[in-house]
C-alpha positions as CSV (number, residue, x, y, z in Angstrom):
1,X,-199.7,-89.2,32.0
2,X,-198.6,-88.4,35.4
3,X,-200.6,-90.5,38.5
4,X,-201.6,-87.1,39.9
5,X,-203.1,-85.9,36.9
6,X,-205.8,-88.8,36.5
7,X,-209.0,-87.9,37.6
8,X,-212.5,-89.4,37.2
9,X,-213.9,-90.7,34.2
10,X,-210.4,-90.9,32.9
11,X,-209.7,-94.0,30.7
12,X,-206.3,-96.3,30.9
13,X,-204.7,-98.8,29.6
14,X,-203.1,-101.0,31.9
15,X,-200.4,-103.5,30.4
16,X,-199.6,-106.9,31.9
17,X,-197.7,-106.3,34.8
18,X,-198.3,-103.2,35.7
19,X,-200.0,-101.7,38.9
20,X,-203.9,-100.2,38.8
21,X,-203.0,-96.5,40.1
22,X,-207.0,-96.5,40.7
23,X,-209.8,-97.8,41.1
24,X,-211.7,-98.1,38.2
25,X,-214.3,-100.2,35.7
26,X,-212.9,-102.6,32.5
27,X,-214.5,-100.9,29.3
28,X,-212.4,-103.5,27.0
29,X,-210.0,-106.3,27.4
30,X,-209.8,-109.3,30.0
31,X,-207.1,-110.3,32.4
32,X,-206.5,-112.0,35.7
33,X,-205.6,-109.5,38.4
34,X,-203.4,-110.3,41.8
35,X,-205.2,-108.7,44.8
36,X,-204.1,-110.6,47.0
37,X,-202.5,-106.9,48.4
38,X,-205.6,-105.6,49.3
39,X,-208.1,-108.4,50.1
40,X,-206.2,-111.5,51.1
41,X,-207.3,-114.0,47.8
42,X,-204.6,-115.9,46.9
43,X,-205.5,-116.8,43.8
44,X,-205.8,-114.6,40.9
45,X,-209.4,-112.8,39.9
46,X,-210.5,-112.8,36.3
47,X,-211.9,-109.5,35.1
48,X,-213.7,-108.4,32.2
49,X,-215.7,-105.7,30.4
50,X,-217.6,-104.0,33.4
51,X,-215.4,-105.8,36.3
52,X,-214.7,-103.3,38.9
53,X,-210.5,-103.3,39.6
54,X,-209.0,-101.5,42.9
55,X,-206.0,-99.3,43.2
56,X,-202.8,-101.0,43.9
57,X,-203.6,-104.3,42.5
58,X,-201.5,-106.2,39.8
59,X,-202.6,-106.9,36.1
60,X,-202.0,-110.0,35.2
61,X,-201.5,-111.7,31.6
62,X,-203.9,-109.3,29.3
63,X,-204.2,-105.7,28.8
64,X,-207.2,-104.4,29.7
65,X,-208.7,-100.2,29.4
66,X,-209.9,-98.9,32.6
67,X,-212.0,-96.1,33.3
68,X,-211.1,-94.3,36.5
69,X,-214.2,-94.4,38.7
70,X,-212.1,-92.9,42.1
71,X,-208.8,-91.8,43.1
72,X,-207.2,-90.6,46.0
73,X,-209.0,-90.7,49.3
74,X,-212.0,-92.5,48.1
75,X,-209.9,-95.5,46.6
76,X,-210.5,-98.9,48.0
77,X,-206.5,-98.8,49.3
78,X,-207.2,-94.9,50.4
79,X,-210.2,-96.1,52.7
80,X,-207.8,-99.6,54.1
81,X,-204.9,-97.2,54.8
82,X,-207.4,-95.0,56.8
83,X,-208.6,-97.3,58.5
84,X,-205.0,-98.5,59.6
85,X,-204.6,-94.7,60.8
86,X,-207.6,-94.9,62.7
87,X,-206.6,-98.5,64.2
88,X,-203.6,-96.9,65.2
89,X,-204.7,-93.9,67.4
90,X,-207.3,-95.7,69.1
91,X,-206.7,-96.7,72.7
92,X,-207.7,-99.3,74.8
93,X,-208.4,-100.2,78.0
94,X,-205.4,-101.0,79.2
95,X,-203.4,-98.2,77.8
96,X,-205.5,-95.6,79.4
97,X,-205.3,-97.9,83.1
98,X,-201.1,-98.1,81.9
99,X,-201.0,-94.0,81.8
100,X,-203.3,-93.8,85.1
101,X,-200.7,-95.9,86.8
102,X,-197.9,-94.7,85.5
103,X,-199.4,-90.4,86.6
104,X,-199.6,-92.2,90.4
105,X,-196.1,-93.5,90.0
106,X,-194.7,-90.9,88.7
107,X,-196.6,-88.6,91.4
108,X,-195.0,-91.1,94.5
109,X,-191.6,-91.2,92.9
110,X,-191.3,-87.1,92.5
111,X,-192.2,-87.0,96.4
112,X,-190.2,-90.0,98.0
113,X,-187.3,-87.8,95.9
114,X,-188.4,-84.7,97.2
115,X,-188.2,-86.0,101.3
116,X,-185.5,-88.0,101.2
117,X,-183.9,-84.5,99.8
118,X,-185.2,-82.3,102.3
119,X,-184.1,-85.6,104.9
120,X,-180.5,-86.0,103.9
121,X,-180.4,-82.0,104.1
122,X,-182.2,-81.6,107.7
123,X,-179.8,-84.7,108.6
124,X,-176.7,-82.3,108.0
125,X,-175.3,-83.8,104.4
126,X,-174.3,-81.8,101.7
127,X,-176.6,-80.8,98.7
128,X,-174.9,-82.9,96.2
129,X,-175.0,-85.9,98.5
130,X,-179.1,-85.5,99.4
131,X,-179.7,-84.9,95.5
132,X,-177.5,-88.0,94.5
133,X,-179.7,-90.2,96.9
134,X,-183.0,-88.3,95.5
135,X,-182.7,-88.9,91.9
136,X,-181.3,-92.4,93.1
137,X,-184.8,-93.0,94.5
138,X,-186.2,-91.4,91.3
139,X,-185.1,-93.6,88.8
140,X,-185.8,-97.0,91.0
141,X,-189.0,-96.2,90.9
142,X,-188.7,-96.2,87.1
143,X,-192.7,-94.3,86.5
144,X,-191.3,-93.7,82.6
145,X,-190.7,-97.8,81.9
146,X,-194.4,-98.5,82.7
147,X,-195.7,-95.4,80.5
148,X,-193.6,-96.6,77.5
149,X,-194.5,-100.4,77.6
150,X,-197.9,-100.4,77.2
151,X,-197.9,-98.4,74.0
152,X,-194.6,-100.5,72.8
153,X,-196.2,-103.8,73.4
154,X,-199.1,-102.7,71.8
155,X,-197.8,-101.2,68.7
156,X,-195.6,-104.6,68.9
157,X,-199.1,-106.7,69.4
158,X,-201.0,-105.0,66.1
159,X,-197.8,-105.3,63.8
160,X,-197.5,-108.4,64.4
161,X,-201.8,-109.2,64.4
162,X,-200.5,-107.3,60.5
163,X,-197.9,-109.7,59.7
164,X,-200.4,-112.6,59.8
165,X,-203.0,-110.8,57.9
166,X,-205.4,-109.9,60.6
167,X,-206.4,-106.1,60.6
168,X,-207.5,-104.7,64.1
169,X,-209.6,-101.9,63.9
170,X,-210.1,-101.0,67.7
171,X,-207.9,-101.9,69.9
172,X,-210.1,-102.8,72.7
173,X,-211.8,-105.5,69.9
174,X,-208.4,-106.9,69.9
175,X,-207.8,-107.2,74.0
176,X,-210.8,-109.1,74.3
177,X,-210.3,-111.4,71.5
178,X,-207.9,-113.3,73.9
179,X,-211.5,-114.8,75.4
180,X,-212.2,-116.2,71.8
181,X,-212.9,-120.0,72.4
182,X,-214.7,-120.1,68.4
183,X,-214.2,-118.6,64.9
184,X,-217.4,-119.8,62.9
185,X,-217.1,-118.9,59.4
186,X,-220.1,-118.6,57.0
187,X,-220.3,-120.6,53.6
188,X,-219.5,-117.7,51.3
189,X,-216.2,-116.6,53.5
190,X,-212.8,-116.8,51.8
191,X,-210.3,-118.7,53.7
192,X,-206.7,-117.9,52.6
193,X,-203.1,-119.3,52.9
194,X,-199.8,-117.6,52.0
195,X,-199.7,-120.2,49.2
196,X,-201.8,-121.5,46.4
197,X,-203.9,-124.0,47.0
């Protein structure tokens, strides 16, 4: 059967190995599943009759039957991808002051071009000299390098945030999170490393 094709209630065998394609509930069977994907715990989870699984996590040594409880955009990795989207297309703070600035500059740099064109003109030169020494003026003042930085350093910034497992949901949450002096963590928190331990 075809990924597509599943839809709720559905019931599946999954073989060690093999990926959940959804999320679902074990009817029969018990195995150690690897979701380390999806929520960061390193080791494996044990799950048996009545154990919810999640989409894109790994059965481990036993075969287990699922039944399909959601699919699609209401999966557990549908709803984390989403909210990666959403991370994405927020802005912050300082993107919105970078395209502010960069408006101005570009504004200031469009007019110094335009009079020292209409001065090298008045002052006798040809047109192709007083447009050389215009767009010379234009690209020093460079408006398009500060416009493209901020988003770059960003996009740069949250990949990286990815890398180490950390999700950022807002962007704005992550520009202040440089004043962070304290991460308290409660008693039932998970603390993971990249290895077993």
């Amino acid at each position: 059967m075809d990924i597509a094709e599943l839809k709720p209630e559905d019931r599946i065998m999954i073989k060690p190995g093999e990926r959940f394609p959804a999320d679902g509930r074990v009817l029969e069977g018990a195995t150690d599943v690897n979701e380390s994907a999806l929520t960061g715990e390193s080791q494996p989870v044990i799950k048996r009759a009545g154990n919810e699984v999640m989409a894109g996590s790994i059965n481990g040594s036993g075969a287990v039957t699922v039944t399909v409880t959601k699919m699609g955009k209401d999966s557990y990795l549908s709803q984390v991808i989403q909210l990666v989207r959403r991370a994405q297309k927020s802005r912050s703070k300082t993107q919105n002051l970078a395209d502010k600035a960069a408006f101005v500059l570009t504004v200031v740099a469009l007019a110094a071009g335009s009079l020292i064109l209409a001065a090298w003109l008045i002052l006798g030169e040809g047109f192709a000299f007083a447009v050389e020494r215009a767009v010379t003026v234009m690209v020093t003042a460079c408006s398009h390098a500060l416009g493209l930085a901020i988003p770059l350093v960003v996009a740069v910034s949250t990949s990286l945030a990815a890398k180490s497992g950390l999700l950022v949901r807002e962007r704005q949450a992550f520009e202040t999170a440089k004043d962070i002096s304290a991460v308290v963590f409660d008693k039932t928190g998970t603390l993971t490393e990249e290895r077993f331990g």
